[in-house]
C-alpha positions in Angstrom: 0.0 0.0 0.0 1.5 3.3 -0.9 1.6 5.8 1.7 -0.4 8.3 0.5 -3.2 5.4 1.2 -2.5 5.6 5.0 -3.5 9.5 5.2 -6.8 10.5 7.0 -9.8 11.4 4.9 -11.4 13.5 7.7 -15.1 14.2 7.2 -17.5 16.5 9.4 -21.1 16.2 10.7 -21.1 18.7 13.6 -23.9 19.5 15.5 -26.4 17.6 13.2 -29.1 16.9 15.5 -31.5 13.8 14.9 -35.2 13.6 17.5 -36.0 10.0 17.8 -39.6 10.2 15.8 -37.2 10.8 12.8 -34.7 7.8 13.2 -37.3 5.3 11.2 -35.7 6.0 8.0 -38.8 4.7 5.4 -40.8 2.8 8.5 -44.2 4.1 8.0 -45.3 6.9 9.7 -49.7 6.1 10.3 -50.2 9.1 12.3 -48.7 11.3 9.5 -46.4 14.0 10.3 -46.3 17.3 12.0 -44.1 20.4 12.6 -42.4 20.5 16.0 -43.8 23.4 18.0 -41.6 26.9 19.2 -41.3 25.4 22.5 -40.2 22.1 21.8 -37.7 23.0 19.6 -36.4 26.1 22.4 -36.3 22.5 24.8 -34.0 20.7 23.0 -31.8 23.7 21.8 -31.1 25.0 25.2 -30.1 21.9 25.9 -27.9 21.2 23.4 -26.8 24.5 23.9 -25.8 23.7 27.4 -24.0 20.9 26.0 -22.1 23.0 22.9 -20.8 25.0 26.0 -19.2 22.3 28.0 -17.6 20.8 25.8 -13.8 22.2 25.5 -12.5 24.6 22.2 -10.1 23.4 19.8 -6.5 23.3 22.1 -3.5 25.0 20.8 -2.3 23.9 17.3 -6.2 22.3 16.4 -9.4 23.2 14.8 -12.8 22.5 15.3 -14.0 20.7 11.9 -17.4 22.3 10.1 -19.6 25.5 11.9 -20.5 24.3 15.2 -23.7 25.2 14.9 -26.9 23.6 16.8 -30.0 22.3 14.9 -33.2 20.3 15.9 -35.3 18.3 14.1 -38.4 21.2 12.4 -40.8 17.5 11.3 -42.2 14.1 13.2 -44.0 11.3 13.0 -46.9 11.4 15.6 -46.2 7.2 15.8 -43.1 8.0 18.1 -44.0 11.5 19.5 -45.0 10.4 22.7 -41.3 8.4 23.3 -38.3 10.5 24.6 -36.7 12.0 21.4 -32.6 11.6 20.9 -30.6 14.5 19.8 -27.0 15.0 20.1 -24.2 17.4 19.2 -21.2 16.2 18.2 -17.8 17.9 18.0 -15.1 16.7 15.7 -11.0 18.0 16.2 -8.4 18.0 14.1 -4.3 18.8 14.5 -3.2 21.0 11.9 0.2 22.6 13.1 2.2 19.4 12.8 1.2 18.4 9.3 4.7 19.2 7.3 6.2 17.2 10.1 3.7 14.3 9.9 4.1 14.0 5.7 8.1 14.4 6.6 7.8 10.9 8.4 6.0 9.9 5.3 8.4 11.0 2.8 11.2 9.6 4.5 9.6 6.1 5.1 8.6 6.0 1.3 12.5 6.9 0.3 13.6 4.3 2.7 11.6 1.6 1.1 12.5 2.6 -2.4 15.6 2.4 -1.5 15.5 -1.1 -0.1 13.4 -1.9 -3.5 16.3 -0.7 -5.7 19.0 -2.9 -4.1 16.8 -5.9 -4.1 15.6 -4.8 -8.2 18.7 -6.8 -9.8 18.4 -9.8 -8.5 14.6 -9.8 -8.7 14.9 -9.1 -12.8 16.8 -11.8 -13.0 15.1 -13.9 -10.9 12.1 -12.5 -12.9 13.7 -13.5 -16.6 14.2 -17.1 -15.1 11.5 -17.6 -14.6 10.3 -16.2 -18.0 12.5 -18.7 -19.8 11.2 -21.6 -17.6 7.5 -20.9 -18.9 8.6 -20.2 -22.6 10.0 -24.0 -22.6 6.8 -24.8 -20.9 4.8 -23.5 -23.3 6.9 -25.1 -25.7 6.7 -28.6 -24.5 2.7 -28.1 -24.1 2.4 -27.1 -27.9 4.8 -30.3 -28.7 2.1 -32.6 -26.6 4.9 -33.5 -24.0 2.9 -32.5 -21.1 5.2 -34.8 -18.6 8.1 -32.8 -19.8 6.5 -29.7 -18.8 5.3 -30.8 -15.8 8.5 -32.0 -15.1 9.5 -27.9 -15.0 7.0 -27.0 -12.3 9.3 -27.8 -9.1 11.9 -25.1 -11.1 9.0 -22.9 -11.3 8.2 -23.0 -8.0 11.6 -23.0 -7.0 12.1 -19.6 -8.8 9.0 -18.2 -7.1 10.1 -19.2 -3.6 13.4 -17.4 -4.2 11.5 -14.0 -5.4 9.3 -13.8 -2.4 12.2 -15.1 -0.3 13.9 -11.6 -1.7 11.0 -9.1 -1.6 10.1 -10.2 2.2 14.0 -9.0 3.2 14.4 -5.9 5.4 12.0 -4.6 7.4 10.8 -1.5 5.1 7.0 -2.6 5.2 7.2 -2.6 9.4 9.3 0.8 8.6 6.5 1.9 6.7 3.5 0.4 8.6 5.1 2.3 11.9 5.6 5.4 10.3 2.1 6.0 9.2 1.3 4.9 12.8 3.6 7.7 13.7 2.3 10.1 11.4 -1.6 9.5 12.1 -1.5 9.2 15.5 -3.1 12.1 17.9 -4.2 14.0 15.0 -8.4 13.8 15.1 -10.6 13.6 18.2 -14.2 13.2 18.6 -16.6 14.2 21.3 -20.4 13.4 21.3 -23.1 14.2 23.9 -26.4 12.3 23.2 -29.7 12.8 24.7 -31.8 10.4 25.9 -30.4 7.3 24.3 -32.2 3.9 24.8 -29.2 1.7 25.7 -25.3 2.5 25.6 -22.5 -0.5 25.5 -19.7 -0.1 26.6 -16.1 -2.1 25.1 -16.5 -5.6 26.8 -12.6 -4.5 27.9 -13.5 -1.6 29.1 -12.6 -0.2 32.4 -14.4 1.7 35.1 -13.1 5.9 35.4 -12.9 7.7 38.3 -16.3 9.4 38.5 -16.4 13.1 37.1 -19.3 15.5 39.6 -22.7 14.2 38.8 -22.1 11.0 36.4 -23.8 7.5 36.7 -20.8 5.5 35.5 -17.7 6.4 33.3 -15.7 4.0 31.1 -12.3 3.9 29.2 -11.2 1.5 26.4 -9.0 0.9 23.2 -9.3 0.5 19.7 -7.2 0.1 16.5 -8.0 1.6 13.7 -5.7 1.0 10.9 -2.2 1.3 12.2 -3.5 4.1 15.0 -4.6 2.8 18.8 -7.4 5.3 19.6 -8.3 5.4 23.4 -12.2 5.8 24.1 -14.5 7.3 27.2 -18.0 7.0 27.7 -19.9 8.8 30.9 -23.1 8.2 31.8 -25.5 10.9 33.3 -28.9 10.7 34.9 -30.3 7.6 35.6 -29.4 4.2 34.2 -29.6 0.4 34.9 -26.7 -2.2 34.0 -28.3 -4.9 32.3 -26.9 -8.6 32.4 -25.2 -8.6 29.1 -23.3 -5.1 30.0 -25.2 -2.6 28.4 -26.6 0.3 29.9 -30.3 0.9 30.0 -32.2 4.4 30.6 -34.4 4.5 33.0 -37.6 5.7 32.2 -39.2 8.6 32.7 -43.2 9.0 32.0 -44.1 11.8 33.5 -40.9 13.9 31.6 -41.8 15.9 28.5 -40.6 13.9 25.1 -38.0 16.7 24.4 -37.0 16.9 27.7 -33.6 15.5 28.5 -33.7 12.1 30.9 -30.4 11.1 30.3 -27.2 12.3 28.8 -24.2 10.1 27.5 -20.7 11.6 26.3 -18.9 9.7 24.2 -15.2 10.7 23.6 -12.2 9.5 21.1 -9.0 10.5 21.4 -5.1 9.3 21.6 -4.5 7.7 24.5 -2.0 10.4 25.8 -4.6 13.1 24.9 -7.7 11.2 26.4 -7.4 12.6 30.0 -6.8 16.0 29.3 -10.0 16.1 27.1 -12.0 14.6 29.6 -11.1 17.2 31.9 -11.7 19.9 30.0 -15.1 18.9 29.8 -17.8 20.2 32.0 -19.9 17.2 33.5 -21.3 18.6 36.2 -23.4 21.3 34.6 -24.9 18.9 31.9 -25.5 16.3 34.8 -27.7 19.5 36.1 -29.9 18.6 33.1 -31.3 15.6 33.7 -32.8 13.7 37.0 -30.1 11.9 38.9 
């Protein structure tokens, strides 16, 4: 894979905001629809405005990805109205003052490896022109109807092939190249998502209890890979949940609540692992915990 391949393609969705009467997709709607009323849509915007304020600003050296800006569902389906509607807002990061020194460890990773390439080349071509000549007389001796003859060429054959892989797998320029994109990619995008009233969150089945920030439920912390890049992850739980058997996380419910009104609150963070805790301290729990019923 060439390392261009490795780069990031970073795309943005920040603060799209879905209410849960929406999140059918082409499930019939029986009730038909109607407009969401001034005072629903002032609910879930001050909430979500309470949320765009705790979470941190761009640090030193990143930007915040697309406008920032809060929206809430205008249409709904009067089939789910009456269930607590999800909305989130979603932040997404990204490093930019590094980025000549990030396609540097690139650059010099590719030049290594075509390096490497070029010393191996010779004996590869004539490796390569072997084995050429090998299927010419096969070819030959299949056209002359002396098939046992040219089978009797397939152990060279193979033997040629063994040696050409045997000369392309020398070195160590592909672990040179596969920990230099590592390098390169790592601790450049972070993500951070508060969502409202979800039914059910999971948890990583390796994931590990955090200390409790003011006013959360329960907090978790695991890692991922994705690609070449370990990405650590944090989910905090606010309001009032139940653990179920399997590990999930259940909302507790909340009948006598207004549909828009928030019952619950999850964060959901992504970050390098070095960068994790400082995000998660930048972020104010404690005032969206004042949100919803603990």
């Amino acid at each position: 894979m060439q390392a261009s391949e490795y780069l990031v393609v970073i795309t943005c969705a920040l603060g799209m905001v879905t209410a849960a009467p929406m999140a059918r997709g082409d499930a019939p709607c029986d009730k038909g629809y109607r407009d969401t009323t001034p005072a629903e849509r002032a609910t879930m915007t001050a909430v979500l405005e309470a949320a765009k304020k705790a979470l941190p600003p761009a640090p030193t050296g990143w930007v915040m990805q697309g406008d920032d800006q809060i929206s809430v569902t205008t249409s709904l389906c009067r089939d789910y109205e009456g269930a607590p509607w999800n909305y989130h807002f979603n932040r997404e990061y990204q490093r930019v003052d590094d980025q000549e020194a990030r396609n540097k460890i690139l650059g010099d990773a590719a030049t290594a490896s075509a390096a490497a390439q070029a010393l191996k080349q010779p004996r590869l071509d004539a490796i390569m022109a072997r084995m050429q000549k090998l299927t010419e007389r096969q070819v030959a001796l299949f056209q002359k109807g002396d098939y046992v003859g040219a089978g009797a060429l397939d152990a060279e054959v193979a033997k040629a092939q063994g040696e050409y892989q045997k000369i392309l797998d020398e070195g160590d320029s592909q672990a040179q190249m596969d920990a230099a994109v590592a390098k390169a990619s790592r601790d450049q995008t972070m993500y951070i998502d508060v969502v409202v009233n979800s039914n059910q969150e999971t948890p990583d089945a390796t994931a590990k209890s955090l200390p409790l920030p003011p006013g959360a439920r329960a907090a978790f912390r695991w890692s991922t890979t994705r690609g070449t890049v370990v990405e650590d992850h944090a989910l905090i739980l606010l309001g009032q949940w139940q653990r179920s058997a399997d590990g999930s996380w259940k909302r507790v419910r909340h009948p006598e609540m207004a549909p828009t009104a928030a019952q619950v609150i999850s964060i959901s963070v992504t970050a390098d692992p070095e960068r994790l805790n400082a995000i998660l301290g930048s972020i104010d729990v404690k005032s969206l915990a004042a949100k919803v019923p603990n």
